[in-house]
C-alpha positions as CSV (number, residue, x, y, z in Angstrom):
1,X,113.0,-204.0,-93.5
2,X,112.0,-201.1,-95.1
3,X,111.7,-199.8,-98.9
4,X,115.7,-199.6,-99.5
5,X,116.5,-195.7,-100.3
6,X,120.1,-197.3,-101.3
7,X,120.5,-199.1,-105.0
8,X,122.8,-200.4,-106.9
9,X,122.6,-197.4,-109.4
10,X,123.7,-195.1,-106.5
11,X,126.6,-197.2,-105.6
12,X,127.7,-196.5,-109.5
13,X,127.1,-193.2,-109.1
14,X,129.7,-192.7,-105.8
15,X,132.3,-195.3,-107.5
16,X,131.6,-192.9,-111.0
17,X,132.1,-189.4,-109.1
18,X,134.7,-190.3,-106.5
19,X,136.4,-193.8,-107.2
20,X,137.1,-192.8,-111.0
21,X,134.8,-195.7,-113.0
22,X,134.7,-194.5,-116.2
23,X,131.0,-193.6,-117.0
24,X,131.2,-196.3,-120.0
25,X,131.5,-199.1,-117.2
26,X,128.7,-198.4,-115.2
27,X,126.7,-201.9,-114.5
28,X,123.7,-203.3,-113.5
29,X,125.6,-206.6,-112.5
30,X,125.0,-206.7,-108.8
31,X,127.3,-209.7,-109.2
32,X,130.2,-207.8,-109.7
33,X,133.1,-206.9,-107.1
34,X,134.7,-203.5,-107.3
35,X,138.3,-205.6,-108.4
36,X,136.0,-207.3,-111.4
37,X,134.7,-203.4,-112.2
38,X,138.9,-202.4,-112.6
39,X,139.0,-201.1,-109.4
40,X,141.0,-201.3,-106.7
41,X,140.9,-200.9,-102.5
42,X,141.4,-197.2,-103.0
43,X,137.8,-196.9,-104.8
44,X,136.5,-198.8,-101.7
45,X,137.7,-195.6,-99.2
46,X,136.3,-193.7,-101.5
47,X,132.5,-195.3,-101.1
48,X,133.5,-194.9,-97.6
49,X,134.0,-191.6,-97.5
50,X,130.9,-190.6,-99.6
51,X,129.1,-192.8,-97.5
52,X,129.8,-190.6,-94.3
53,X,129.6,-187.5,-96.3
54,X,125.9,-188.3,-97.3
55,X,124.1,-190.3,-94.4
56,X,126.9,-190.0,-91.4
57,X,128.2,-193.0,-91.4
58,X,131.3,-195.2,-92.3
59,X,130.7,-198.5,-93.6
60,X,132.8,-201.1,-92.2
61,X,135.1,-203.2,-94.4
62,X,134.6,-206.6,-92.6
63,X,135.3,-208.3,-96.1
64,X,132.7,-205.7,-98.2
65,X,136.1,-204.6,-100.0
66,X,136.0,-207.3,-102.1
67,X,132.6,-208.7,-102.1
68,X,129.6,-208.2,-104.7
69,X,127.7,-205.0,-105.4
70,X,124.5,-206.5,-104.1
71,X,126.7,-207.4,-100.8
72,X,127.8,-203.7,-100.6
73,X,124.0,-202.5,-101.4
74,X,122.3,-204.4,-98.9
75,X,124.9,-203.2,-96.3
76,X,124.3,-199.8,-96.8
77,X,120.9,-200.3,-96.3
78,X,121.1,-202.5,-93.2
79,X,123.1,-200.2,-91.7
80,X,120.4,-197.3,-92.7
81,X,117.9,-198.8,-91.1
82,X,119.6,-199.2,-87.9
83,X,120.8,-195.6,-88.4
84,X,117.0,-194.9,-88.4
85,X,115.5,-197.2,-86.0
86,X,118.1,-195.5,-83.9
């Protein structure tokens, strides 16, 4: 795999500018799930959405609605990389 152009910081930054987390509960706590951030499904269409808007893609909720950040993270990036092996 390569160097992942996908962090944790940029997930806040979608779930900040289109799911509505306040700027004051941005995390570093990959552990976190976007219910344990105060979010709810709605915030995970919306990281959908910015997700095809930005590298042409949807991702998938096969259960990353309610997993951890890091789950969601290393998604993206999977999916990245077969987007560019592609």
């Amino acid at each position: 795999m390569s160097a992942q152009p996908f962090h944790l910081e940029d997930l806040m930054d979608i779930l900040e500018d289109k799911a509505g987390l306040p700027a004051a509960d941005r995390t570093t706590d990959a552990s976190l799930t976007l219910e344990a951030a105060g979010l709810d499904s709605l915030a995970f269409l919306a990281v959908q959405a910015a997700l095809e808007t930005r590298y042409g893609f949807e991702l998938p909720d096969e259960g990353l609605q309610h997993a951890p950040f890091a789950d969601l993270v290393a998604a993206v990036n999977e999916r990245l990389d077969q987007v560019n092996v592609a």
